[in-house]
Structure formats: C-alpha cells, structure tokens
C-alpha positions as CSV (number, residue, x, y, z in Angstrom):
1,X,50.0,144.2,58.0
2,X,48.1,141.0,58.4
3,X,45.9,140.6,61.3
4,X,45.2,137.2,62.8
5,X,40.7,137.2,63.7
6,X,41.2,133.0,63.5
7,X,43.2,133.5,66.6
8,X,42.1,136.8,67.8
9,X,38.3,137.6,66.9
10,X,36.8,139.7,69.9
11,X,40.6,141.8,69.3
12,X,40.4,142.2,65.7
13,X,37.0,142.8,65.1
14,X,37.4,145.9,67.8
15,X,40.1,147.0,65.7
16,X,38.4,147.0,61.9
17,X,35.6,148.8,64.3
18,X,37.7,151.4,64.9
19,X,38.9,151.6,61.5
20,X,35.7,151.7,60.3
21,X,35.0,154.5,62.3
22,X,37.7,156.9,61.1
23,X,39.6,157.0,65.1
24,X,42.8,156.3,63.9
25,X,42.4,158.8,61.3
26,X,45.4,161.9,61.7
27,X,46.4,160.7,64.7
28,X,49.9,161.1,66.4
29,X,52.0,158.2,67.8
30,X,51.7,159.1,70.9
31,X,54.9,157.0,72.5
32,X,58.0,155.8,71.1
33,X,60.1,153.5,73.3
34,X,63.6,153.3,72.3
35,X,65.9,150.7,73.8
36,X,69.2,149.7,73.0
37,X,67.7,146.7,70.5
38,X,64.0,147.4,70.9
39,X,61.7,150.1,69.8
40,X,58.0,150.1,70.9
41,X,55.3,152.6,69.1
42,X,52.2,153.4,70.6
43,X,49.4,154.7,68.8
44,X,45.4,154.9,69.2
45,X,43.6,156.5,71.5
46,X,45.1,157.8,74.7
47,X,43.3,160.1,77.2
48,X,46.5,162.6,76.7
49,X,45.5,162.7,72.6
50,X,44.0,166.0,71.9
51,X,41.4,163.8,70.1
52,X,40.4,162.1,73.2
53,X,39.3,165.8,74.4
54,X,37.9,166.7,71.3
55,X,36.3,163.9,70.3
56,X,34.8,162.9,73.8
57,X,31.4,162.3,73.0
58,X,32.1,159.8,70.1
59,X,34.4,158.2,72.9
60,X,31.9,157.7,75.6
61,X,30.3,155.6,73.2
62,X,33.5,153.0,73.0
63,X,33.7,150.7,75.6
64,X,37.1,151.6,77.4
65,X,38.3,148.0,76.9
66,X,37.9,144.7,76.0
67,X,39.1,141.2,77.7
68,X,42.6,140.1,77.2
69,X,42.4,137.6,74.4
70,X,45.3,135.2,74.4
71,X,45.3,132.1,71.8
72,X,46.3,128.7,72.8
73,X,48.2,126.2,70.5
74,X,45.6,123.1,72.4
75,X,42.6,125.5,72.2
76,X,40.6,126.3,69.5
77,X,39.1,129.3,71.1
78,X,41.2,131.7,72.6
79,X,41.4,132.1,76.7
80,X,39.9,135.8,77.6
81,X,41.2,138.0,80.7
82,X,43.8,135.6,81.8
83,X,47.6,136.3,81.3
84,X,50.7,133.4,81.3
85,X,52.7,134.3,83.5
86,X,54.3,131.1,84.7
87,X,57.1,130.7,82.1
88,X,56.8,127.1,81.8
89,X,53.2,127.9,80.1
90,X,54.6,130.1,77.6
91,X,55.0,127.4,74.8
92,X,51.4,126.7,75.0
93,X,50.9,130.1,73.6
94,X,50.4,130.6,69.8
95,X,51.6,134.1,68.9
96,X,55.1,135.8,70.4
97,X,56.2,139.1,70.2
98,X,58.7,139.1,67.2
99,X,59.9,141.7,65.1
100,X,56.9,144.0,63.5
101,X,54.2,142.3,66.0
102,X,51.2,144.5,66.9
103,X,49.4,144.1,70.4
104,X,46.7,146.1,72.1
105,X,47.7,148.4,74.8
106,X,47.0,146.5,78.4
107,X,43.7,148.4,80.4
108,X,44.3,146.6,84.0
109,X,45.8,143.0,84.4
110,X,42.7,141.3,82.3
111,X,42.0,144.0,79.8
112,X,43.2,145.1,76.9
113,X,42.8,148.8,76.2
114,X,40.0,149.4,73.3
115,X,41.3,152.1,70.9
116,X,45.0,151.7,72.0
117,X,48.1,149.7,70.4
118,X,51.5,149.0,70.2
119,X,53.9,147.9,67.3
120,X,57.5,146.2,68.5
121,X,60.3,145.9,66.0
122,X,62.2,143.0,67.7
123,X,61.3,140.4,69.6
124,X,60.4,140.9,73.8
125,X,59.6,137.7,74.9
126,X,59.6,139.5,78.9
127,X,56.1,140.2,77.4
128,X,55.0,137.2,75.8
129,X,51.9,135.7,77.1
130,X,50.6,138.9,78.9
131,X,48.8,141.0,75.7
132,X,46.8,140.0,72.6
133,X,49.2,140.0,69.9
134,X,46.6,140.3,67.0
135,X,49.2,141.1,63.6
136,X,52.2,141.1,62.3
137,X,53.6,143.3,59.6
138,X,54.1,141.9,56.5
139,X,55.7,144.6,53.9
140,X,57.0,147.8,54.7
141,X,58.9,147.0,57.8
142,X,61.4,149.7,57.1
143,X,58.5,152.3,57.3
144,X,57.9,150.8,60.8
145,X,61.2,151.3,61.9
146,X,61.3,154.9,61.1
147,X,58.3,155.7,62.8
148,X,58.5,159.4,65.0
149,X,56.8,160.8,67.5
150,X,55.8,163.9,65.2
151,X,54.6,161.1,62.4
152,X,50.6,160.9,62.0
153,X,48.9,157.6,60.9
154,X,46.7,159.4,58.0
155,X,44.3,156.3,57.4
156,X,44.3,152.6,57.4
157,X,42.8,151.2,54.5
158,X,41.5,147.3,54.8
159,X,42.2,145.3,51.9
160,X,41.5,141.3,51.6
C-alpha cells in the first residue's frame, strides 16, 4: 500500500500513529460489504471491537476523530471538515475511490473517524468527495479481495 501524506498529512500521520502504537495489531475486520460489483472492508477501531472494551484506557487517550481532510487539484493544502457534495465540484478533487483505495471511516458530516478505515475494491464514485482517501494498494490486490470477516490484520509494517 502507498499512502499519500503530500495530499493527506493530518490523515496519514494519525494513521502511522496508530501503527506506531500496535492498535491495529490482531485485529478483526470488523465489516465486510459485499455488493454485486463492490466489496467494502472495514477495519480499526470500532466501539463493537472487543479491543475497544479491553483496551479502553489506551483509547481515552486518542482523540475520537480528526477533520475530514479532502485534497484539491488548485490547492496546495488540503480543505479540512468540508465535504463536495455538489457534483459539478467533484473534478476539482484529487483522489477518487478506485479499485484498492483506502479512506478513513466518516465520525459525523466533518470528521473522519480516528482509528477506523475502509478499503474498496472497485471504484464508488457515489462517495467521491465525502471521505479522505489517504492510499491506494499497490501489490497484493488479490489478498485484498479475499479478505473475511474471521481474517485478523496481524501487523502493519512501514517500509520507505
């Protein structure tokens, strides 16, 4: 997977964070959407996790959520808690949901969830515009695809 911090820097640096701190260690996917062309796999930290309940003290201590970061193609810093809704705006936007994008989990209309993301394996342009799509896999895609609800992310490593 590469992650985009050019674009995306609050978004990405929250998630190294949490890679840093072991959360995403053993955990479950916790949702797998399955439409007809479409899968959508949630991961992270969800209230419903038995490591949310487990783990709660360490939790208090991340913020719930961060602003909804969403870069521009005529910015050069991205635009924070604001979605595009109208879709006439949506080609000023620099990252779409395409096949093997990964987004933070929305936390309200401006917010993006902190500990919470999703992966998609085709594109969904309905939500284009609306969440901070920070990375994009690059190898492995097949892996992705076969993703399960009873399949554990064991670590994430960071490489350069």
């Amino acid at each position: 997977m590469k992650l985009n911090g050019e674009n995306y820097p609050l978004t990405v640096t929250n998630f190294i964070g949490n890679i840093n701190n072991n959360i995403y260690k053993n955990q479950r996917f916790y949702k797998i959407i399955n439409f007809t062309q479409l899968k959508v796999i949630h991961a992270g930290i969800n209230p419903k996790n038995n490591f949310y309940e487990e783990n709660n003290k360490f939790l208090n201590k991340i913020r719930p959520s961060i602003p909804l970061e969403i870069s521009l193609n005529n910015e050069i810093e991205p635009i924070y808690k604001y979605q595009i809704k109208d879709p006439s705006s949506l080609g000023e936007i620099r990252n779409f949901f395409k096949s093997g994008s990964i987004a933070m989990v929305k936390n309200g209309e401006i917010n993006s969830s902190a500990t919470e993301f999703f992966f998609v394996t085709n594109k969904i342009p309905e939500l284009d515009g609306r969440y901070s799509i920070f990375g994009q896999i690059v190898n492995g895609f097949e892996v992705l695809e076969k993703i399960d609800k009873k399949d554990f992310i064991f670590e994430i490593q960071i490489s350069n």
